[in-house]
Structure formats: C-alpha cells, structure tokens
C-alpha positions in Angstrom: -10.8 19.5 4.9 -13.7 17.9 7.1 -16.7 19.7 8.2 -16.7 22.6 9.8 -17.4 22.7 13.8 -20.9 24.5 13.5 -22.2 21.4 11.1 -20.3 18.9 13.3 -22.9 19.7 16.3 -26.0 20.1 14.0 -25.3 16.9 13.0 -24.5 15.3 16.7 -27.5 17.1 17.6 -30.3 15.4 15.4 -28.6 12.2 14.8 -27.4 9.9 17.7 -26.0 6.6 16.0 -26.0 4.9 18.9 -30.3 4.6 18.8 -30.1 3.7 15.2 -29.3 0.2 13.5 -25.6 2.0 13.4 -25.8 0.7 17.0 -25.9 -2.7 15.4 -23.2 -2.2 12.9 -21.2 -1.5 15.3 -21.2 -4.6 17.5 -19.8 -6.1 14.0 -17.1 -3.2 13.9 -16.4 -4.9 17.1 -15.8 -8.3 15.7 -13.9 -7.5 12.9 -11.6 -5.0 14.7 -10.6 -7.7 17.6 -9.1 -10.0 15.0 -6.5 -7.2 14.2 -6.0 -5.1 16.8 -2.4 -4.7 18.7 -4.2 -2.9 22.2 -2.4 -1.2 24.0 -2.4 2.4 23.0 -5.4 3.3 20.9 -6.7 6.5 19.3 -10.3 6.0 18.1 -10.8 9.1 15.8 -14.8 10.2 16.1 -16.4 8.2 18.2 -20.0 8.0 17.6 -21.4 7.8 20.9 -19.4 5.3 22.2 -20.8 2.6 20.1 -17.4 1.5 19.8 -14.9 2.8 22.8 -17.3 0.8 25.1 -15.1 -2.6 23.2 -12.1 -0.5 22.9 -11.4 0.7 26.4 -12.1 -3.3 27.4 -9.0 -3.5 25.2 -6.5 -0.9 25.4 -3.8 0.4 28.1 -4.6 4.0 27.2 -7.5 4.8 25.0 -7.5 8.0 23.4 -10.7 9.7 21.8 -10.5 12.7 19.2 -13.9 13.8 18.4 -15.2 17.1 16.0 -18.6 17.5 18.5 -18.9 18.7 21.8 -22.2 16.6 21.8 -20.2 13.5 20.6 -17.9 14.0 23.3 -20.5 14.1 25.9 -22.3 11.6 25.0 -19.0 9.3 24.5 -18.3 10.2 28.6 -21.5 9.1 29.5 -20.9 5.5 27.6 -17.8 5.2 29.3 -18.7 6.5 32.6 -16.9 3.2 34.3 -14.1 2.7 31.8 -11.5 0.3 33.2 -8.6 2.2 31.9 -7.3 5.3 31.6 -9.6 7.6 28.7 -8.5 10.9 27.6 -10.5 12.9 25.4 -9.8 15.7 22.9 -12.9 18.1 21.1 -10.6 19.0 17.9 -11.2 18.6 14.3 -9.1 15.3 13.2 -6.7 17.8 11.1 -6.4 19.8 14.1 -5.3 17.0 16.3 -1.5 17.2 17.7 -1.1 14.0 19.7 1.4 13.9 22.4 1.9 9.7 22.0 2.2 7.5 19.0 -0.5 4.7 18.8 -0.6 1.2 18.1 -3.9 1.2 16.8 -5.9 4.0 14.9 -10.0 3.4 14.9 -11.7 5.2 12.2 -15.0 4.0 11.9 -16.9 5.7 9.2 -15.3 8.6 8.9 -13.7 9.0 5.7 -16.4 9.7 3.5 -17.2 12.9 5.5 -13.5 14.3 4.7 -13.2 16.5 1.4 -9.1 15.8 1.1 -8.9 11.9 2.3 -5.6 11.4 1.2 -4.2 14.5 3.3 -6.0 13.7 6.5 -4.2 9.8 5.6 -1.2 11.5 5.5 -1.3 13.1 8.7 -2.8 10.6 10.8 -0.3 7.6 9.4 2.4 10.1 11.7 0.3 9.5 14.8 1.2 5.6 14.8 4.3 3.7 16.1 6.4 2.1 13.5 4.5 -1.2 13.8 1.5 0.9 14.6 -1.8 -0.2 12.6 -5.0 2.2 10.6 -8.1 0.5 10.9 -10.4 2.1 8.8 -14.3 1.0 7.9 -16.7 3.0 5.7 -19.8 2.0 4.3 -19.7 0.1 0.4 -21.3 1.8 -2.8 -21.6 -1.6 -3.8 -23.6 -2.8 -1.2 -26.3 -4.6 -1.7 -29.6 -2.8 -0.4 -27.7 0.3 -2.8 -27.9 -1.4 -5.6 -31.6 -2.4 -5.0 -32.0 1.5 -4.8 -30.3 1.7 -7.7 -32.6 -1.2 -9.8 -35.5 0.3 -8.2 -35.1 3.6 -9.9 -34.5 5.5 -6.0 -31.1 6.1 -7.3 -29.0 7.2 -10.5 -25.7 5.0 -9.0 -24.3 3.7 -6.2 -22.1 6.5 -6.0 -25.2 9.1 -5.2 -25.5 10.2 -1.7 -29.2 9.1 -0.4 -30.7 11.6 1.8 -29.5 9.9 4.9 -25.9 10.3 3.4 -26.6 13.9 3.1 -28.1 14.1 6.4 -25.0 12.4 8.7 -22.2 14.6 6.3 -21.2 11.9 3.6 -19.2 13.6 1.1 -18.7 10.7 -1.0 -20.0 6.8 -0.7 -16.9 4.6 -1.1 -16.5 1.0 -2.8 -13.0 -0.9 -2.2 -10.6 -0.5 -5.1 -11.3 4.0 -4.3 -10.5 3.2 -0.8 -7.5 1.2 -1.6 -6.6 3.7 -3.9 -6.9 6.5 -1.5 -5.0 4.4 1.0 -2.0 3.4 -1.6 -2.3 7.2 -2.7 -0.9 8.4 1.1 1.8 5.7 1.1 0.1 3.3 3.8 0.8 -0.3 3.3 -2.5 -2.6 3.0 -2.4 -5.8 5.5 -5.5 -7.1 5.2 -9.1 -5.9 3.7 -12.7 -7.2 3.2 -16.6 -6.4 3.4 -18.7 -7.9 5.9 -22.2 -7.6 7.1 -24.5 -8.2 3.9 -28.1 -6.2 4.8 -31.2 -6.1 2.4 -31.9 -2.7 3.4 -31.2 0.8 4.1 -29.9 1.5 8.3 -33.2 3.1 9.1 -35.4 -0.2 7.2 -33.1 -2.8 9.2 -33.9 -0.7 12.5 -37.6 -1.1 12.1 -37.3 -4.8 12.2 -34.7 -5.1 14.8 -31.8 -3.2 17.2 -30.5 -7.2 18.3 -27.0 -8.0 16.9 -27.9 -11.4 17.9 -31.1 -11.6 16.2 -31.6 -14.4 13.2 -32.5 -11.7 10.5 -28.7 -9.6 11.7 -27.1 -12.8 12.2 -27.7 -14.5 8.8 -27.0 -10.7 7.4 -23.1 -11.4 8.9 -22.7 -15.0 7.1 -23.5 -13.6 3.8 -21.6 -11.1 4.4 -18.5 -13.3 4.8 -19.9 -15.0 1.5 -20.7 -12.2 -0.6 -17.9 -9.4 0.4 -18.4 -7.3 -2.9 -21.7 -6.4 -1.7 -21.2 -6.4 2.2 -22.2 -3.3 4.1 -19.4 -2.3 5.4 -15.6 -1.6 3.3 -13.0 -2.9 6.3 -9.1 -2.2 5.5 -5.9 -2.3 7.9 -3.2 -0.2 7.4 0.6 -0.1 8.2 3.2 2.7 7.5 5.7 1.0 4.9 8.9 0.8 5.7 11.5 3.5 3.9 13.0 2.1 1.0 16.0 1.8 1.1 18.4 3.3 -1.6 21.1 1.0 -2.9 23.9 1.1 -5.9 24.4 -2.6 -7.1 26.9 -3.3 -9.8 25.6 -5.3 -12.8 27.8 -8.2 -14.4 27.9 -9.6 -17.5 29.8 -12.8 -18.5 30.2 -15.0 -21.1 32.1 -18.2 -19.8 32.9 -19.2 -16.3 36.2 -17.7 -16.2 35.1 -14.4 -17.4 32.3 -14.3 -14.4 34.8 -15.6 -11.3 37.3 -12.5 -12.3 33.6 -10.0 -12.2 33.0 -11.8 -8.9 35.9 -11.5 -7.3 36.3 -7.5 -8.5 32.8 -7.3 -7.0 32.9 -9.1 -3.9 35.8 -6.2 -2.7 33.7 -3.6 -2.6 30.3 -5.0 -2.5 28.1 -7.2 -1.0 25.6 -7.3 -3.9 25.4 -7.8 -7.5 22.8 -8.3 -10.7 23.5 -11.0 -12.9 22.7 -9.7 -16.1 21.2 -12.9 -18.2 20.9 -13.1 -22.2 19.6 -15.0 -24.3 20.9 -13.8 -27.3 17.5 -13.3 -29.0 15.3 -10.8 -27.2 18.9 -8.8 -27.3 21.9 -9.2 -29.2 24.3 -9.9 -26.8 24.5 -13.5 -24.5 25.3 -14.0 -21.1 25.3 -16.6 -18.2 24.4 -19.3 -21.0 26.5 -21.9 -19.2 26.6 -23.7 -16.0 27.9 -21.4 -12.8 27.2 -21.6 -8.9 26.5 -18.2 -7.1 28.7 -17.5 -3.9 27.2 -17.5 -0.9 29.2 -14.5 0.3 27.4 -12.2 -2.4 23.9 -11.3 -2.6 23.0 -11.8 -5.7 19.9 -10.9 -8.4 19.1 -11.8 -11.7 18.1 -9.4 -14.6 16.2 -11.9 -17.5 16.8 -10.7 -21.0 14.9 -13.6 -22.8 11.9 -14.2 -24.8 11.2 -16.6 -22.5 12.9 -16.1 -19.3 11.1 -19.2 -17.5 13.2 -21.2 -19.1 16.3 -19.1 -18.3 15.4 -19.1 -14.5 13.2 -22.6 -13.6 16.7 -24.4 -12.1 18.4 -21.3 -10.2 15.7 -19.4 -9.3 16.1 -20.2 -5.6 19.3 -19.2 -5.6 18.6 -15.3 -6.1 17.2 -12.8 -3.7 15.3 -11.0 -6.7 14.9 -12.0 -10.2 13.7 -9.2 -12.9 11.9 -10.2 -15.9 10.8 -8.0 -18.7 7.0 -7.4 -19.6 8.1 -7.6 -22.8 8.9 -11.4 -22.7 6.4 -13.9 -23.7 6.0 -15.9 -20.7 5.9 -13.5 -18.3 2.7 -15.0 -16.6 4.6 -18.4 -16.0 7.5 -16.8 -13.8 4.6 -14.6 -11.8 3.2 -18.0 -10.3 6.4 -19.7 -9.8 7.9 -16.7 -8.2 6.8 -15.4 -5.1 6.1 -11.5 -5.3 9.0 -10.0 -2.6 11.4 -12.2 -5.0 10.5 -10.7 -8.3 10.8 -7.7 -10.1 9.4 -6.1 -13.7 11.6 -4.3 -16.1 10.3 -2.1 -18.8 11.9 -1.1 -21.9 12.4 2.7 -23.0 9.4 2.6 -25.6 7.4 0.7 -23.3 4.2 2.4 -21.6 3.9 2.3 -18.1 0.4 1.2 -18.7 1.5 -2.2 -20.0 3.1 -3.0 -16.2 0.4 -1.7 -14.3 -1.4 -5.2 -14.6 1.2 -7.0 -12.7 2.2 -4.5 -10.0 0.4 -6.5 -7.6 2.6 -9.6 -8.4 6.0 -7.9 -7.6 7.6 -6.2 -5.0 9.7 -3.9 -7.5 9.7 -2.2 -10.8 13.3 -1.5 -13.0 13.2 1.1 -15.3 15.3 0.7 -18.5 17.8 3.9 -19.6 19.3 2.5 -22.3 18.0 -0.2 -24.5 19.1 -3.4 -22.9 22.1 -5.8 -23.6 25.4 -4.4 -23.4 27.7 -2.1 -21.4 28.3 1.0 -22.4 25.1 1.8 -23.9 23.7 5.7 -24.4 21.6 7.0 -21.5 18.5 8.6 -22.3 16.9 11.0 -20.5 13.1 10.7 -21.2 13.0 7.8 -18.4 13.8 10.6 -16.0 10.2 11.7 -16.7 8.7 8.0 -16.6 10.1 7.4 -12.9 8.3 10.9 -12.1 4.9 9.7 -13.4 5.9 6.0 -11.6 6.8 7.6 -8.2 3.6 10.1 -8.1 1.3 7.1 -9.2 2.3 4.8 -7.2 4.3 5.9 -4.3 4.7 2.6 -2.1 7.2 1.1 -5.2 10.7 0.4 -4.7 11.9 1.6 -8.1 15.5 1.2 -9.9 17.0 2.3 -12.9 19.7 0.3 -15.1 21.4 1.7 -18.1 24.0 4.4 -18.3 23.6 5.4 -14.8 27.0 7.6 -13.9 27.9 10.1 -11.2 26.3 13.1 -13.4 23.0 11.5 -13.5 22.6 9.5 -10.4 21.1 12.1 -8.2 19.2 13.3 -11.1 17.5 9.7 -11.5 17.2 9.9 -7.3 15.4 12.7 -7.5 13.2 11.9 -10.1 12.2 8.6 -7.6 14.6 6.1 -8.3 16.0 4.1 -4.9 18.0 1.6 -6.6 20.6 2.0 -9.7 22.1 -0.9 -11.6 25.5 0.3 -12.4 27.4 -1.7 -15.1 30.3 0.2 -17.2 30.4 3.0 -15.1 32.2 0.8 -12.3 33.1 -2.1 -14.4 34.9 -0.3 -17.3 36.4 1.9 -14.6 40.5 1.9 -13.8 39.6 2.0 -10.5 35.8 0.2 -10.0 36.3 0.0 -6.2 36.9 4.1 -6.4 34.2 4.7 -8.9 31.5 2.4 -6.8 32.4 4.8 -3.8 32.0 8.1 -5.6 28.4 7.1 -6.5 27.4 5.9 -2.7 29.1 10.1 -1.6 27.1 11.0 -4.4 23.5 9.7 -3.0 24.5 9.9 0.8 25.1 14.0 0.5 28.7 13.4 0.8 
C-alpha cells in the first residue's frame, strides 16, 4: 500500500528534507497546525527529520512518532535529543502500525501522495483517534502556482504529472483539494476545516537557492498570498474528525386535512413516539392536500416536515422554526430559496423514484440528509417499489458520511431490506397508521432493526 521498506531508506538516504526549503515549509506546517490542534496525545505519522516534532513535542503530553525509515528515525532522535516530554518512537510502515493509545491529534504531513490505496490507509488510521480525536493532513497542491508555470512553460503536460523531484522523494500522485476531500469523504472522515497556504513562485529546490529563512521578506510575502490566493497555495491543509454513527430511527408520517383530523394523528402518535413527519401538500405537485390550514406543533413531539409543493418556500417561510428538519423535493421550483433560508443540519432533500441521483448531488453540501422516495409521493397506502433499493446502494457507496431515509411503503418485510441497502431512517405512514394496533405495529418495526 505505501512504499516498500528498501525504497523507504534509499530515499531517507539521499534526501534529508530538513536541509531543503521543505525545512521552510515546515515552520508554516507549524503555524497552521497550532490553530487546530487539541495537544495532548499526538501521533505524527512520518516525521521528516523532525522538521516538525521539534513544534509538536513543545505541544503534546505524549508524542508518538511512526516512521517507514530507520534513517528517518535517527535523524528524528537527534532533533529531539532534549524533548520536554515523553517521545516514543515506532520503525513500522504506517499500515503496519498497531497503536496501543488513541490520539487526539494525527500529523500527517506530506504523506499521502506517497500511498498507492489512500482511502484504506484513511480508514485505518481514523481508528487510531479518540472520539473527538482530530486528522491533520497537508500535501502539496497540483494547482499550485510555480506548477502551473511548469505547465505554461512547456516543463510539464499537467499539473497532475510527477516532476522529477516528485519521482525522486516517492510521490505517487500530486493532489489538488476537491481529490483530497474526495479521498477524505471516501473513508468516512468528517471535514472541519480546509485551505491552501503558502503561495511560492517556484519549485522547493529554486526557493532554496534564494533563501532557508522562514522569516525572510521573499517567504514572508509568499505566506500572505497564500492566505489570498488559496487555489494556488503550496500546500493542500484539511482537518479531519471521525463522524459520529448515524443513528437509525423509525418515524411515523402524518397526514391531515383539518385540525381535528391532525390532534387525533397527534395524540395516536405521541403514545408511542416521540417523533413524527408532517407530511405537507399542496395539492398541485401531488394530488392529495395536507396541513393547508392553521395548526401549532406540540412541544412534547419532535416534529419534521416533508414539502410536497411546487413551491415549498411558500408552504414553510412562517413555521419553519418550528421543525427540527424540513425536507423539500429537488423537484420543486424554488428549491434554491429554502437552501438560504434554511440552515443545512435543519434541511433535508427528497428525490422522486424517476429522479437521477445526479440531479441532488449539487446541493449535498447544503443539507445534512437525503430521503429517498419508494412510492410516488402523496398518499398512504401507495405501492412500494423496489428499484430504490438499488438507488440507496449507489447513495450509500458514493457518499458514505449521509444520513439517508426512505419514505413510501416501508413495512416489516422490507425494512431490513432498505437497512441494508443503507437506509438509517424510514418514514412509516399506513403501515402504523392504517394499523388495528399502530402502537404494536411501530414496535414490531424498532425488534425488526434492533435484531430482536
């Protein structure tokens, strides 16, 4: 997965980043890495010579140092000959490394493009953190900008190609920030905070031959553009938490035409659960209306709204405060107006059978859940169909970090089917509602996705 041993050492051998501008880089590692670290037990995976431990160990209770070279781990001990606290150090290959702590910080400077499987080493390492625990990771940018004056001077094809001194330190790859968020997102790691910093004109080894200050004018004016100018920064700088599990939930879905019809729902509801979707029509974008009067929510009851309007901002500008999550369809027509009045952890997008995942992908980033549609919306009762089995596959493998539910026809022969499939949440409307016993019915289906 990352080099072998035998290259690891040829490559400590006849580079030593710590006489190199990389020496430089680093001080700014430094800076950016103080404004997020937690300190107090940190792994920093490859070390570099110590560019870096020599800040960390000033920071940490326990430092921790997992290093691939026997020559990187000497020459790390020799950095931090007087460390002020307590240093242990491992010779393993990263994907070899069986920590006997959980950390609250992970360092991993310029590592990642040496690894052949990022996402798996992601994988492993996000286990080596506490549940609050934090992945700082920094790699250099494709898109920086003394790379793309190789590329308009003809010295390279793209970005993307590794330039001999790539080749030379063991890139396998040259990241820019959307593949490194992607490759983050891809091993289920929650991003906190990203950016670029540190815009240089040149290559490492051209900045070297002018200067090895951090403090110098030239490296100093090379830092504020690279707070100005982040898409073309030096250096690609994320933070990474482990997401919280999802958690999986039935919640009952109610559908009511005048007041009197909704406060006997509600009070069926409220005696056996303490959540329940409002299911809103318009009577245009589906058959059917609902909640087209004037109602108050009780406070006992956590309650969420599913929009079935052509243009649910009308439908939700007066209550929307009033919900804990409001779902909107991306096949309405003002869909863009509810994304800035609502903020993200409060709304949800719900797609339609027919409708292409592609069409949703968009406005992920605006919401903090997606509802998948198994029957075509607007009444109880309505057939299940199975091909969204298939779309919460392709949802759940793409994008792994989603809390996803399904509404429609959901029953107790299909609810561990749709868990399965990726599905945490399920909408449940005739199935308990149309039930002689809903209480009994809403119980069956929490046995039936707790292994009971």
């Amino acid at each position: 997965m990352v080099i072998s041993k035998n290259k690891l050492e040829k490559i400590a051998k006849r580079y030593d980043s710590s006489k190199h501008f990389d020496s430089v880089i680093a001080y700014y590692d430094k800076v950016e890495i103080k404004k997020n670290l937690k300190a107090r037990k940190i792994l920093e995976v490859g070390s570099s010579g110590g560019s870096v431990s020599k800040f960390l160990v000033n920071m940490a209770s326990q430092l921790d140092i997992v290093e691939g070279s026997s020559e990187g781990i000497l020459r790390t001990k020799k950095a931090l000959k007087n460390a002020p606290c307590k240093v242990r150090y491992f010779n393993s290959l990263w994907e070899d490394f069986k920590p006997d702590t959980k950390y609250t910080d992970i360092v991993f400077i310029r590592g990642l493009e040496h690894v052949q499987d990022p996402v798996k080493l992601l994988n492993i390492m996000k286990n080596w953190l506490t549940d609050d625990g934090r992945l700082h990771i920094i790699v250099p940018n494709a898109n920086s900008l003394h790379r793309k004056i190789l590329v308009w001077r003809k010295k390279l094809a793209s970005v993307f190609d590794l330039t001999n001194h790539d080749k030379l330190v063991g890139h396998v790859r040259v990241y820019d920030m959307p593949t490194l968020k992607n490759h983050v997102r891809a091993s289920n790691l929650k991003i906190k905070m990203s950016k670029g910093f540190l815009l240089k004109p040149l290559s490492a080894v051209g900045m070297g031959k002018i200067t090895m200050n951090p403090r110098h004018v030239i490296v100093r004016l090379c830092s504020l553009l690279g707070k100005m100018f982040q898409k073309s920064a030096t250096q690609c700088y994320v933070v990474c938490e482990k997401r919280k599990q999802i958690k999986t939930q039935i919640i009952p879905a109610i559908i009511a035409k005048d007041s009197n019809q909704l406060n006997q729902r509600l009070n069926l509801v409220k005696s056996f659960s303490g959540k329940a979707q409002m299911d809103i029509m318009d009577g245009h974008f589906v058959r059917n209306e609902s909640f087209l009067f004037k109602y108050n929510l009780p406070k006992e009851l956590s309650c969420e709204a599913h929009i079935m309007a052509q243009k649910p901002f009308r439908l939700i500008k007066r209550k929307s405060y009033t919900y804990d999550k409001i779902t909107v369809h991306i096949e309405s027509k003002d869909i863009r107006k509810v994304i800035k009045r609502i903020p993200k952890e409060k709304l949800a997008i719900a797609i339609n059978p027919k409708t292409k995942i592609k069409k949703i992908v968009p406005f992920l980033p605006y919401v903090s859940e997606v509802l998948v549609m198994s029957v075509n919306p607007g009444k109880y009762g309505s057939k299940f169909q199975p091909g969204v089995v298939e779309k919460i596959k392709q949802l759940k493998s793409r994008f792994p970090w989603l809390s996803i539910a399904v509404d429609g026809g959901v029953n107790n022969k299909n609810i561990n089917l749709l868990r399965n499939a990726g599905a945490n949440k399920f909408i449940v409307g005739s199935y308990i509602m149309n039930n002689k016993n809903p209480m009994q019915a809403y119980q069956k289906l929490q046995n039936l996705i707790s292994g009971h």
